[in-house]
Every structure is written in structure tokens, then in C-alpha cells.
Backbone as JSON Lines, residues from 0, in Angstrom:
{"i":0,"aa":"X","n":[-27.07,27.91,-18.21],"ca":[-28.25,28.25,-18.97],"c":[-28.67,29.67,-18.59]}
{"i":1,"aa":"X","n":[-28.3,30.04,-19.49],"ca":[-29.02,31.91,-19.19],"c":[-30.39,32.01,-19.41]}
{"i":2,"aa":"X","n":[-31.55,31.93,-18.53],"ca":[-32.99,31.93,-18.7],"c":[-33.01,34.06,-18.35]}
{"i":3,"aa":"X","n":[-33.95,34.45,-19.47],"ca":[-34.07,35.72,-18.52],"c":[-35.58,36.01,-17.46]}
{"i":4,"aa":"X","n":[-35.78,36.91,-17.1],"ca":[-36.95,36.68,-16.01],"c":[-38.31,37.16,-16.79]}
{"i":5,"aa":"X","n":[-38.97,36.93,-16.48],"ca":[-40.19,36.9,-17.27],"c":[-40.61,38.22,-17.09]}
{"i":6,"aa":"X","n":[-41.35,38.66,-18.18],"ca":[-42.21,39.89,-18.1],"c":[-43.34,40.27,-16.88]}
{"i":7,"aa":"X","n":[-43.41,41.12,-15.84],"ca":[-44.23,40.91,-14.85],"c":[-45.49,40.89,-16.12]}
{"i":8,"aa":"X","n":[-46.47,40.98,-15.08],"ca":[-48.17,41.27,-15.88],"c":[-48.47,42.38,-15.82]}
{"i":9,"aa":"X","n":[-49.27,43.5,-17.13],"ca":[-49.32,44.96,-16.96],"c":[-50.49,44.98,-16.1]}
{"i":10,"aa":"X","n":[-51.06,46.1,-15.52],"ca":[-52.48,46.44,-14.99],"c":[-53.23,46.43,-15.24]}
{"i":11,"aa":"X","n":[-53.51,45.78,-16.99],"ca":[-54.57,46.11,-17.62],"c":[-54.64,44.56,-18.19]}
{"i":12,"aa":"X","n":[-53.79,43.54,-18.45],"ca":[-53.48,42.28,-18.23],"c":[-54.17,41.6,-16.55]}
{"i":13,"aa":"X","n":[-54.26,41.69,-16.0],"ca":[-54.1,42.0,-14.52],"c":[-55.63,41.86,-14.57]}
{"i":14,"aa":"X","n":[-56.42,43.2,-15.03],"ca":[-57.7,43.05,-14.86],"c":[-58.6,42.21,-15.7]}
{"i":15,"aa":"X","n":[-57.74,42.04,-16.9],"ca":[-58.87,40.64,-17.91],"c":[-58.38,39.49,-17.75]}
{"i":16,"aa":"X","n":[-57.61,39.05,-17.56],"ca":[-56.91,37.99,-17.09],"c":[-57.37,36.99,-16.1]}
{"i":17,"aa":"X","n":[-58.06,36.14,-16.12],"ca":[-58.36,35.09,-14.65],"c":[-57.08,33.79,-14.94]}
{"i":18,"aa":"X","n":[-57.36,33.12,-13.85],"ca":[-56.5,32.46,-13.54],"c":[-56.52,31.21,-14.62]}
{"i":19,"aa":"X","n":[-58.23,30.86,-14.97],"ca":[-58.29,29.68,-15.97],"c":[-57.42,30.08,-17.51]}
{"i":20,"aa":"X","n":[-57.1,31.62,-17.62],"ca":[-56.71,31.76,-18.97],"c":[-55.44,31.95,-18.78]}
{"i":21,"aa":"X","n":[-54.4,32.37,-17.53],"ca":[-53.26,32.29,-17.34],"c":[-52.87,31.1,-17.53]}
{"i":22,"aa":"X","n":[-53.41,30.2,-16.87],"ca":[-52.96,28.64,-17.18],"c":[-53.56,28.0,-18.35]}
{"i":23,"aa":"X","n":[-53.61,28.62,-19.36],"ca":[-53.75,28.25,-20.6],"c":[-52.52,28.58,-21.33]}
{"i":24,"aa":"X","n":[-52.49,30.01,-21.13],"ca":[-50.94,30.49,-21.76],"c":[-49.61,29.88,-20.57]}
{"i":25,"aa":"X","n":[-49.62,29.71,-19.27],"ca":[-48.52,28.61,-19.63],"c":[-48.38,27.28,-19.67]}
{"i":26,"aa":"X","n":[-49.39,26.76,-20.32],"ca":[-49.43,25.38,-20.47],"c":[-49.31,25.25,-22.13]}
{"i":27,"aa":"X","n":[-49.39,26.28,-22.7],"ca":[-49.29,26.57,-24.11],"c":[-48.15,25.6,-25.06]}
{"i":28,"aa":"X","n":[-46.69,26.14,-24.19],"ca":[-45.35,25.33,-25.04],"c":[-46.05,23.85,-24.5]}
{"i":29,"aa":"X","n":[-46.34,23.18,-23.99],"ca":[-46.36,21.7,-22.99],"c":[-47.4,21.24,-24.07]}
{"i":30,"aa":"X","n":[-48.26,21.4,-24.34],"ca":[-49.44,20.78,-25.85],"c":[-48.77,20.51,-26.81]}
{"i":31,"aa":"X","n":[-49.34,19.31,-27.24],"ca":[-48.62,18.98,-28.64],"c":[-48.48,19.95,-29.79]}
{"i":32,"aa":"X","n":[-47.51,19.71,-30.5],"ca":[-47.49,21.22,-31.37],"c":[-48.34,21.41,-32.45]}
{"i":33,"aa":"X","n":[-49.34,20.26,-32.97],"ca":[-50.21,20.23,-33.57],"c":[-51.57,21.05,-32.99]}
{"i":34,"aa":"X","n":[-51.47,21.49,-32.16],"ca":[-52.75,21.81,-30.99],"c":[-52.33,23.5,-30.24]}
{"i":35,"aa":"X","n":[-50.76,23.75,-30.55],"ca":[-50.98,24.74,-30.13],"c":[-51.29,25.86,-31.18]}
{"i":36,"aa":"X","n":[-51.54,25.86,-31.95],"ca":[-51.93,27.33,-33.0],"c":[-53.29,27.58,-32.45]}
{"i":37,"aa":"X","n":[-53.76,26.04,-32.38],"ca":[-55.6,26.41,-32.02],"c":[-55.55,26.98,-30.83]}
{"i":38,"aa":"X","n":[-54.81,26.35,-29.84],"ca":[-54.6,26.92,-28.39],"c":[-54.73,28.3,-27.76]}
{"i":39,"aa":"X","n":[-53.14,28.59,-29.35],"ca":[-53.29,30.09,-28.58],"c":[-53.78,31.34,-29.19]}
{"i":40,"aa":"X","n":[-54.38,30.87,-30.29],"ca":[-55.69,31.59,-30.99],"c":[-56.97,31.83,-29.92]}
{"i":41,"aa":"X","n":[-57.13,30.48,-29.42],"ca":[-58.41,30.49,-28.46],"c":[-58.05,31.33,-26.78]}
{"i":42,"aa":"X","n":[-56.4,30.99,-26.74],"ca":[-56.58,32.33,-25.69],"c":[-56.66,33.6,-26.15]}
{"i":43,"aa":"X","n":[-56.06,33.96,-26.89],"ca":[-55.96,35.0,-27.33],"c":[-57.55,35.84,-27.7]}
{"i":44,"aa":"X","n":[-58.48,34.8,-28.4],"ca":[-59.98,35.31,-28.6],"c":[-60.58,35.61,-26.99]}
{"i":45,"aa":"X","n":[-59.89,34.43,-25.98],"ca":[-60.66,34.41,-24.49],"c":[-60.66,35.76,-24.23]}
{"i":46,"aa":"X","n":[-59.22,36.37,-24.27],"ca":[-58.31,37.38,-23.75],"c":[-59.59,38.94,-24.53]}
{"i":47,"aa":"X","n":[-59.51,38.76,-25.84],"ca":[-60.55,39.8,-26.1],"c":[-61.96,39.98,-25.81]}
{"i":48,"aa":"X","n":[-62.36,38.38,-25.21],"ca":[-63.36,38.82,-24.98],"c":[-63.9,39.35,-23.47]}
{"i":49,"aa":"X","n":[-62.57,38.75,-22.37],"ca":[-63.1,39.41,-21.31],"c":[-62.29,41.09,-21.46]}
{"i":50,"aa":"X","n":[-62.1,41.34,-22.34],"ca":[-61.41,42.93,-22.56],"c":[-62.84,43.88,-23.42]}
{"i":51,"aa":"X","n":[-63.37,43.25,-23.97],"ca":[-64.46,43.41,-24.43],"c":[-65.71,43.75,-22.95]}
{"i":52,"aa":"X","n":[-65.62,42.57,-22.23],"ca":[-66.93,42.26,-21.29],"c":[-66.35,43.55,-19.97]}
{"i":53,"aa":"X","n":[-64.96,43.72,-20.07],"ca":[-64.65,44.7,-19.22],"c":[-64.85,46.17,-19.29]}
{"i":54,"aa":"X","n":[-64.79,46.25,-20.47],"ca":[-65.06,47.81,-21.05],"c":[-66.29,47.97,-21.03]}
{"i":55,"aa":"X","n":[-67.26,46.95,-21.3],"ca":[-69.28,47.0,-21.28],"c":[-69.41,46.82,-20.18]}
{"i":56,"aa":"X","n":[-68.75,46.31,-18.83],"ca":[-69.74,45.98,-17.72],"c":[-70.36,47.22,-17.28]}
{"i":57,"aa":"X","n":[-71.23,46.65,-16.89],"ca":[-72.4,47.87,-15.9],"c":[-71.19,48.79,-14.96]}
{"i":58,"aa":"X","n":[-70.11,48.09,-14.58],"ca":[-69.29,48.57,-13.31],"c":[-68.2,49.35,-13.7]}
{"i":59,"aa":"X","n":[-68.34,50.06,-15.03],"ca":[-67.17,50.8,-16.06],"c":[-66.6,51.48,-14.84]}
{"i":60,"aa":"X","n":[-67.27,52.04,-14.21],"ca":[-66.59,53.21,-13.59],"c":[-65.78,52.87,-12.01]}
{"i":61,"aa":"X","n":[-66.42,51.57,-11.73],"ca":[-65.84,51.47,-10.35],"c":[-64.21,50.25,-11.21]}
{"i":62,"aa":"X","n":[-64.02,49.55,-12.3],"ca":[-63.57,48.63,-12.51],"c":[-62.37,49.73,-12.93]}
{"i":63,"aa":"X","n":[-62.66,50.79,-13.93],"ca":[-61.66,51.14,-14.8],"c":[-60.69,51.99,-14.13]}
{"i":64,"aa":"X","n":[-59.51,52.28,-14.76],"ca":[-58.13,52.42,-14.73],"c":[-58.01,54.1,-13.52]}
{"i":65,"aa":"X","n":[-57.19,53.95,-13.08],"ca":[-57.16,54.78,-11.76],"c":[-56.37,56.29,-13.28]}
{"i":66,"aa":"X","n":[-57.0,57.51,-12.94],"ca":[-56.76,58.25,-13.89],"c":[-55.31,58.84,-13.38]}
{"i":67,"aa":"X","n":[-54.49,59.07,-14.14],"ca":[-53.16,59.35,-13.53],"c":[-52.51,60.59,-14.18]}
{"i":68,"aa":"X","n":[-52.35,61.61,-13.17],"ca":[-51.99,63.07,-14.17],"c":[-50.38,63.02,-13.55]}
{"i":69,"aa":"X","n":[-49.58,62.23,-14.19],"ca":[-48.16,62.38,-14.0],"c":[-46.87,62.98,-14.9]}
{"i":70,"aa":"X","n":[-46.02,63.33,-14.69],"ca":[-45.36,63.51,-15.71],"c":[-44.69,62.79,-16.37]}
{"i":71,"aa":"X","n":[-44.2,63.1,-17.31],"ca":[-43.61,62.05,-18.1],"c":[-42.76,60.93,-17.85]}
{"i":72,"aa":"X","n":[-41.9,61.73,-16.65],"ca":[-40.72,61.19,-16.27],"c":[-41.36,59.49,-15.22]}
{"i":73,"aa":"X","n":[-42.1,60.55,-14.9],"ca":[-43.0,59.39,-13.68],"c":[-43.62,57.87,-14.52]}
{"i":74,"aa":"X","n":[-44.13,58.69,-15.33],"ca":[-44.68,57.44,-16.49],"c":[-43.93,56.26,-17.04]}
{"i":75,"aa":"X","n":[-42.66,57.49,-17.44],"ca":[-41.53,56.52,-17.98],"c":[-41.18,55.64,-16.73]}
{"i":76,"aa":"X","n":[-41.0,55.58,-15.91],"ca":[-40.61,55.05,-14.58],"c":[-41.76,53.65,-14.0]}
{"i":77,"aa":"X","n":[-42.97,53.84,-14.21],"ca":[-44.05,52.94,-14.43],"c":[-43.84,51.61,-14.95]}
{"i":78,"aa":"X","n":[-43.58,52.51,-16.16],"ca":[-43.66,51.39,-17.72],"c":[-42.28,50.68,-17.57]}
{"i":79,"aa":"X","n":[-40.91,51.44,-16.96],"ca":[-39.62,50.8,-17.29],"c":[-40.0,49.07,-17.12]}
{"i":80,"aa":"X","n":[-40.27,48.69,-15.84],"ca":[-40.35,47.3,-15.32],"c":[-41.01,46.62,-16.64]}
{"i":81,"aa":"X","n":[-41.56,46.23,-17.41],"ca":[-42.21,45.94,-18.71],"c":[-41.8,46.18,-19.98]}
{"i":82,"aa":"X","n":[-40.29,46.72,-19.97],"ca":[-39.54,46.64,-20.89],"c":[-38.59,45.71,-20.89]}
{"i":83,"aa":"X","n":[-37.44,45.69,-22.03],"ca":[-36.13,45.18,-21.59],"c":[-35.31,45.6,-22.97]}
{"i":84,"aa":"X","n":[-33.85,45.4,-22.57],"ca":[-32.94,45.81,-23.52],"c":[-33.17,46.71,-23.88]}
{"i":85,"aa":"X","n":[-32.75,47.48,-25.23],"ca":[-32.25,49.13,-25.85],"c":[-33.65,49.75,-25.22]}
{"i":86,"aa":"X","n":[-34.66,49.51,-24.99],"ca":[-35.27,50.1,-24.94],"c":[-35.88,50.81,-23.33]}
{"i":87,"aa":"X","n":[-35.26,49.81,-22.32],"ca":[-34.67,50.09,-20.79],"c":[-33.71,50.74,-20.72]}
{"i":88,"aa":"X","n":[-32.43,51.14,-21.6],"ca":[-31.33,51.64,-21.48],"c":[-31.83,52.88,-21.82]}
{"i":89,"aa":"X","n":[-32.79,53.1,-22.38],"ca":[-33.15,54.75,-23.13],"c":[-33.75,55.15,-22.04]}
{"i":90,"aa":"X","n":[-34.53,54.26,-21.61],"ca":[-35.55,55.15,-20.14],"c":[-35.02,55.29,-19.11]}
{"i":91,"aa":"X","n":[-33.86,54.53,-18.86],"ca":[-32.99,54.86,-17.95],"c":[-32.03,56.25,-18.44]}
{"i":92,"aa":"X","n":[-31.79,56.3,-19.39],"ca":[-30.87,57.53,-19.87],"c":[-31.74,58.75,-19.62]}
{"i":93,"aa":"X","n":[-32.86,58.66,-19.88],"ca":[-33.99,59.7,-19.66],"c":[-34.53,59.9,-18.26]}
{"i":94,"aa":"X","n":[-34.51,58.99,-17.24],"ca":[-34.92,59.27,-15.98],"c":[-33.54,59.99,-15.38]}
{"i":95,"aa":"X","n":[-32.39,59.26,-15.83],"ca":[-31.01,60.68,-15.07],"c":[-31.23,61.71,-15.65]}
{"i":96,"aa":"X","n":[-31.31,61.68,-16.9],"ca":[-31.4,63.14,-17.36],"c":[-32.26,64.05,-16.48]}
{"i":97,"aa":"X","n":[-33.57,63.17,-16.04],"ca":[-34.91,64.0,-15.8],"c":[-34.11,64.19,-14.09]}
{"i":98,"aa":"X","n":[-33.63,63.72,-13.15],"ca":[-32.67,63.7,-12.13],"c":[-31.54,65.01,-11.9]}
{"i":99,"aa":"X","n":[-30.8,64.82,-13.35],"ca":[-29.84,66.04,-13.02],"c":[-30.3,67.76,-13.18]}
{"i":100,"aa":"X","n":[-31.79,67.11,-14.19],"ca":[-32.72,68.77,-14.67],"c":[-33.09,69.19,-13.3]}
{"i":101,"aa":"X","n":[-33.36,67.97,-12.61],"ca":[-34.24,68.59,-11.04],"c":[-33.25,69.38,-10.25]}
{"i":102,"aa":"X","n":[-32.17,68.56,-10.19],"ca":[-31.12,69.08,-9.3],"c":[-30.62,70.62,-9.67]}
{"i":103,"aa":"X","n":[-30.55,70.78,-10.73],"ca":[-30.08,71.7,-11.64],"c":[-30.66,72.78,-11.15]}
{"i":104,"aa":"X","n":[-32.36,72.25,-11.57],"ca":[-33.21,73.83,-10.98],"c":[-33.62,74.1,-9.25]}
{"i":105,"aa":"X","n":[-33.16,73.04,-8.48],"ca":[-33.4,72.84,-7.41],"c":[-32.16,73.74,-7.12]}
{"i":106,"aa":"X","n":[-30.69,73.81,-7.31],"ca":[-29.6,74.7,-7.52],"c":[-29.85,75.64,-7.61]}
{"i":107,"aa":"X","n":[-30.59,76.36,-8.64],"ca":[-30.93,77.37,-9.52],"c":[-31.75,77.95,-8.77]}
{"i":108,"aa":"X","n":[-33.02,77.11,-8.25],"ca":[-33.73,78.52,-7.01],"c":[-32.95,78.66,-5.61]}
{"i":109,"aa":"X","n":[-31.91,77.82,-5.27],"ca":[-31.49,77.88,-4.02],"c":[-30.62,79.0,-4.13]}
{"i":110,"aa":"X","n":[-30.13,79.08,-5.18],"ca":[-29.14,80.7,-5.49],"c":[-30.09,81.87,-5.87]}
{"i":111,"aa":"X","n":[-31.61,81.93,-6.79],"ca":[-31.84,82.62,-6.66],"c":[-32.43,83.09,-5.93]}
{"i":112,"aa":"X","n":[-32.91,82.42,-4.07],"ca":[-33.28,82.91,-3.43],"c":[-31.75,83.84,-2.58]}
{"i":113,"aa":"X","n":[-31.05,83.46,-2.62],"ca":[-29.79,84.65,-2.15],"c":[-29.22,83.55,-0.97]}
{"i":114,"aa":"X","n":[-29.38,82.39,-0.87],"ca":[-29.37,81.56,0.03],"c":[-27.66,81.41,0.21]}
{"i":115,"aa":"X","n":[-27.33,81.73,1.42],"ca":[-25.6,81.34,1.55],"c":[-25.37,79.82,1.85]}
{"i":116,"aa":"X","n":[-24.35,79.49,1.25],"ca":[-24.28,77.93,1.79],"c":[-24.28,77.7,3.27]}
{"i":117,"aa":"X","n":[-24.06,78.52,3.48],"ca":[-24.07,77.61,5.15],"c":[-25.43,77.36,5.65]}
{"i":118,"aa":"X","n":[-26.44,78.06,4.7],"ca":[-28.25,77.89,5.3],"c":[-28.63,76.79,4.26]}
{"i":119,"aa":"X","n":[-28.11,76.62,3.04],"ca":[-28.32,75.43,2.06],"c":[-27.52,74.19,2.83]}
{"i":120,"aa":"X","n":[-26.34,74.3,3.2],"ca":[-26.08,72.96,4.13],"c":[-27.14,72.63,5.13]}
{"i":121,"aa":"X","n":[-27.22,73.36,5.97],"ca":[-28.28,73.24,7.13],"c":[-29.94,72.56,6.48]}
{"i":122,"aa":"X","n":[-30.38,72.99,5.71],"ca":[-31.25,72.47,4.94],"c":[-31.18,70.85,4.97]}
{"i":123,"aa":"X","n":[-30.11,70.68,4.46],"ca":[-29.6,69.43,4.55],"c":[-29.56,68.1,5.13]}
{"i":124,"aa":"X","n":[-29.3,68.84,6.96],"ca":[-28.99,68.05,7.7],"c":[-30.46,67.41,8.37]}
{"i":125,"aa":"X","n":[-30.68,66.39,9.35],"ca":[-31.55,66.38,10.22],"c":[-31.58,67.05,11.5]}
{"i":126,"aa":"X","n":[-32.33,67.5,12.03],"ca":[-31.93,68.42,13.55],"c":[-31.12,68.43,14.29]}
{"i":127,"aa":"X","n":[-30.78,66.78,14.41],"ca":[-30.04,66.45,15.55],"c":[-28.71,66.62,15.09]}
{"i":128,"aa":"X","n":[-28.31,66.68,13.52],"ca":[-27.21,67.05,12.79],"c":[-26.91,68.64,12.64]}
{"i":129,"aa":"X","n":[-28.14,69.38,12.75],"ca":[-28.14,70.83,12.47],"c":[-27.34,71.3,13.71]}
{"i":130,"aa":"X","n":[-28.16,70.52,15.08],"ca":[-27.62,71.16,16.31],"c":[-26.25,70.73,16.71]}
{"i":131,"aa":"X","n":[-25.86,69.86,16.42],"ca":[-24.26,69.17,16.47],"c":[-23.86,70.3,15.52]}
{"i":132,"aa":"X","n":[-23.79,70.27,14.25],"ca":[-23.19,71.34,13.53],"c":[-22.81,72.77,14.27]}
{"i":133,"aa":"X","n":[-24.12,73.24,14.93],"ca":[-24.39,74.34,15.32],"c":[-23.5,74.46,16.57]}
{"i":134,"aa":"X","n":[-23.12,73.38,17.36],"ca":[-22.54,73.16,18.52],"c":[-20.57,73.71,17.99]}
{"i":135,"aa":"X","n":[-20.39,72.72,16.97],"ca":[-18.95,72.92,16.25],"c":[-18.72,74.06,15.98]}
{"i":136,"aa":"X","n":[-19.42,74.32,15.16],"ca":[-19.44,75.88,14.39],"c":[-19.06,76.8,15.99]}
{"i":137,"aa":"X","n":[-20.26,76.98,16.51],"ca":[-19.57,77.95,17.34],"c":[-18.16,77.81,18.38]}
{"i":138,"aa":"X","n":[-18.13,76.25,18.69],"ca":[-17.02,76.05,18.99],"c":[-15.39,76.46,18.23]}
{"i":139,"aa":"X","n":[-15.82,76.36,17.38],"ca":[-14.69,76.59,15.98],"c":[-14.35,78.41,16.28]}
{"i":140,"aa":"X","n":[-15.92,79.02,16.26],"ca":[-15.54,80.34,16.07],"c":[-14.7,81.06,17.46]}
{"i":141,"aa":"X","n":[-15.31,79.98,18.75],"ca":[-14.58,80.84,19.87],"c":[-13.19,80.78,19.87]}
{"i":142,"aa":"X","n":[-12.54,79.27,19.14],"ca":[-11.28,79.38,18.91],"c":[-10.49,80.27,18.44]}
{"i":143,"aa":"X","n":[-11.32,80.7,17.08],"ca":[-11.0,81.62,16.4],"c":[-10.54,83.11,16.91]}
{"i":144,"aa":"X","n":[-11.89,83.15,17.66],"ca":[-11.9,84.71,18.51],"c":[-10.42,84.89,19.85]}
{"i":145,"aa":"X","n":[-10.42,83.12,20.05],"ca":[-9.24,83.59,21.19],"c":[-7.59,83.21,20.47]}
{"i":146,"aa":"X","n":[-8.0,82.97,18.92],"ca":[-6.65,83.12,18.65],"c":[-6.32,84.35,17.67]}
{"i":147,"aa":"X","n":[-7.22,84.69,17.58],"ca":[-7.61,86.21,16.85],"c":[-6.95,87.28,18.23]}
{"i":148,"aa":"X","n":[-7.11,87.26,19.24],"ca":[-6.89,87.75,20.39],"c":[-5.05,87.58,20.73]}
{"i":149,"aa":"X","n":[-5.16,86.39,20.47],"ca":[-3.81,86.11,20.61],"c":[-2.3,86.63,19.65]}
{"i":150,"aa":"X","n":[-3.1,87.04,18.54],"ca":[-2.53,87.2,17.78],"c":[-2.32,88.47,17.35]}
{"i":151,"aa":"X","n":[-3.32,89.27,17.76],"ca":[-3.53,90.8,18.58],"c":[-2.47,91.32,19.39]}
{"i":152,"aa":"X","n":[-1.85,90.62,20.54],"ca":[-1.36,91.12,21.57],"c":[0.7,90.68,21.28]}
{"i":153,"aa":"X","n":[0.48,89.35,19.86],"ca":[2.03,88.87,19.52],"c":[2.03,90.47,18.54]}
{"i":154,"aa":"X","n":[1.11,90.85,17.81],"ca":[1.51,92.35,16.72],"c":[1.72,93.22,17.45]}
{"i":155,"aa":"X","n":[1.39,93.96,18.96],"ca":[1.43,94.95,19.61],"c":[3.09,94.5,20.02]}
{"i":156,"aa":"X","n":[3.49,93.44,20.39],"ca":[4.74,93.0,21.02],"c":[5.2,93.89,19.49]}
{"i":157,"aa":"X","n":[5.34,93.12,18.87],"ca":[6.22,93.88,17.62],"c":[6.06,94.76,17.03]}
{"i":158,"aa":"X","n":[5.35,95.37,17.26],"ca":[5.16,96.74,16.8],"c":[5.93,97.86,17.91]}
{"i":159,"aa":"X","n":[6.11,97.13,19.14],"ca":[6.98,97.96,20.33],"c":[8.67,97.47,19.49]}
{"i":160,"aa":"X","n":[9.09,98.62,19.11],"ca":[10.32,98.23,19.03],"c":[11.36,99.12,19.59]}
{"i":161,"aa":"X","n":[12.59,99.51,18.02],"ca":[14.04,100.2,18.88],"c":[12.95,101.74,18.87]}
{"i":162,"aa":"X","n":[12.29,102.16,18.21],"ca":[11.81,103.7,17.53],"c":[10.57,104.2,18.6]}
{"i":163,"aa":"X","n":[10.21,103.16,19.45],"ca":[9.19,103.88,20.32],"c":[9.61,103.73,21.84]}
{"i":164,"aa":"X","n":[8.98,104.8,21.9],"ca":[9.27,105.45,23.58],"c":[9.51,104.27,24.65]}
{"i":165,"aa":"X","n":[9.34,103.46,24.73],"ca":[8.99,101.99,25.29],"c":[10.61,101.79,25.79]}
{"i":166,"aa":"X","n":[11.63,101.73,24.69],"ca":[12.83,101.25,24.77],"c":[14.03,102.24,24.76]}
{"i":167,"aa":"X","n":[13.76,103.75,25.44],"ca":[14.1,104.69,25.03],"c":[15.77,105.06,25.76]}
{"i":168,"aa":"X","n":[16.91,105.3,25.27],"ca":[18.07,105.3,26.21],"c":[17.57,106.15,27.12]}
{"i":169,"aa":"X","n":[18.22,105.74,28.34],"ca":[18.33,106.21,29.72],"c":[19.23,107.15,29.37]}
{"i":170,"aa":"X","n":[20.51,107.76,28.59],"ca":[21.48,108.44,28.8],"c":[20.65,109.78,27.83]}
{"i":171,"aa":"X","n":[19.53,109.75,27.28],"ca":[18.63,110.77,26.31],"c":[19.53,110.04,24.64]}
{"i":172,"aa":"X","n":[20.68,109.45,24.57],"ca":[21.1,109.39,23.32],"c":[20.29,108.28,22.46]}
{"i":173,"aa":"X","n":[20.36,108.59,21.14],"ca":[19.69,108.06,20.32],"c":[20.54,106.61,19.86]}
{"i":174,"aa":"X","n":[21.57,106.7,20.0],"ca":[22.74,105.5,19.75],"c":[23.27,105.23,18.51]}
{"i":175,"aa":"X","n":[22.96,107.12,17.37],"ca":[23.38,106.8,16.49],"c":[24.88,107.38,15.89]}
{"i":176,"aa":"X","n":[25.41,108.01,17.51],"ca":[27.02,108.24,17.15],"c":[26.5,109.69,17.52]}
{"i":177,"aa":"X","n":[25.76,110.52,17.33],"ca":[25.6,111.7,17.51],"c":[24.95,112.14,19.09]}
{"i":178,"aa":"X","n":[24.78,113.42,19.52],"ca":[23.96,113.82,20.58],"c":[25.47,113.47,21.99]}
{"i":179,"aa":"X","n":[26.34,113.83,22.08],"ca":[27.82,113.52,23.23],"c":[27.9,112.05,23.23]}
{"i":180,"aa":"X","n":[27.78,111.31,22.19],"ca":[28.08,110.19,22.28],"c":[29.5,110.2,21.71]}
{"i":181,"aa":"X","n":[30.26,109.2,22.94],"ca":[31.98,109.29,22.3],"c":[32.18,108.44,21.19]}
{"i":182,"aa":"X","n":[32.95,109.49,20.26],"ca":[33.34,108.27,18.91],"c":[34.86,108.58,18.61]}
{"i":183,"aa":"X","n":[35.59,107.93,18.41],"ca":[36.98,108.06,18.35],"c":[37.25,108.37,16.58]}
């Protein structure tokens, strides 16, 4: 049996609503069916009239609706829970959208502040991740520096070759057949 889950109650349901008229509407299907038209006519009149007695009470201002300056996206996000079907799939299509716009411009000032990634990663991390990072990193670079070094002193090896003074004949000859070198 596929039952789906019931509609929560909105905030404004919530505030006219007592408990004697909730249990009217679900006791509604359970009445004979001759009895429910009157039934739920008469909640339904209950329902306007404490919506009525709510909007006149003396206490308008301490009772009524918390004023909310949000954006759209936020709104849509509110209301989703109180929907269902095509019409949850749209507000969901619209809250990623509103998701990848953020990211987008959140991108967009991180480059136009001139920010190099390696200070946008760091951003990122938590401290205790920044300073581990920070620990690697320089570990990484001393490697670098002593194989940078190393690699310094293998080019000087080869760069000493047959043409410099280093390896020079003992006899003054160059060893290319010329200068009293015997050639038959």
C-alpha cells in the first residue's frame, strides 16, 4: 500500500487551528457520509472564523506573522516542505540553480580579488588543516631546494668535460693527430 505522508501544517494553519477543530477534520472520512458535507462545511466556517477573530484580536501585533525580508531563494526553501510533485521538482531545480549562481560569484570575487589558489585553498581548510598543510608544503619545498642542489652539482660534473682545462693532456697535445703527435 503506497500511503504518501501527509502535508505538515503551515504557520498560519498553526495559529487558527485548535486542537477541537483538528479533530474534526480528522475524524471527517470516519462520519457517516450523509453527515460529512455538513461536517466539513462547519469546519471549514470554524476555520474562518477563528482567522477572522485572529486578525481583530486586541493582540494583532504581538500574535501576527514574524515579518521576513528574505530572498527568494530562502522563501522558496520555506514553502518547499508544503508542496509535492512537479511542483517540488521546480523548487528544487531553482534552489541548485540559486546554489551554482552563489558559487559562481563566490568564484568570481575570489579571482577578482587577485587571490592565488594556494590562499583560496587555505581559506578552505580549518587551522589545524592550514598548519598541517603549512607543515608539508614547506617540507615538500626543502626537498625541492636539496634536490635542486643536487642537481646543480650532477650539471657542473657535465659540463667538466674533454674541452676544459680540468682534463687537459699532460704531454700539452690536444689528441687530435696534430701538435708532434706520431701518426704513421
Amino acid at each position: 500500500m503506497n500511503q504518501e505522508t501527509p502535508y505538515p501544517m503551515t504557520p498560519f494553519d498553526i495559529k487558527i487551528t485548535d486542537d477541537n477543530l483538528q479533530m474534526m477534520k480528522l475524524l471527517l472520512p470516519y462520519v457517516p457520509p450523509s453527515m460529512q458535507k455538513m461536517l466539513g462545511i462547519y469546519v471549514k466556517f470554524l476555520e474562518m472564523q477563528h482567522a477572522l477573530d485572529y486578525f481583530h484580536s486586541a493582540t494583532l501585533d504581538a500574535q501576527s506573522f514574524e515579518q521576513k525580508n528574505h530572498s527568494l531563494f530562502t522563501m522558496l526553501g520555506e514553502i518547499r516542505p508544503y508542496l509535492r510533485g512537479k511542483r517540488t521538482d521546480m523548487i528544487d531545480q531553482l534552489l541548485q540553480a540559486s546554489q551554482m549562481m552563489e558559487m559562481f560569484q563566490t568564484f568570481q570575487d575570489m579571482s577578482s580579488d587577485n587571490a592565488d589558489p594556494m590562499s583560496m585553498m587555505m581559506g578552505m581548510l580549518s587551522p589545524e588543516q592550514q598548519t598541517m598543510f603549512e607543515t608539508y608544503n614547506d617540507m615538500f619545498a626543502n626537498m625541492d631546494i636539496g634536490n635542486a642542489e643536487k642537481n646543480k652539482d650532477k650539471n657542473m660534473d657535465n659540463d667538466i668535460g674533454k674541452g676544459s682545462d680540468m682534463y687537459e693532456r699532460m704531454d700539452g697535445s690536444s689528441g687530435d693527430g696534430k701538435d708532434g703527435s706520431s701518426q704513421a
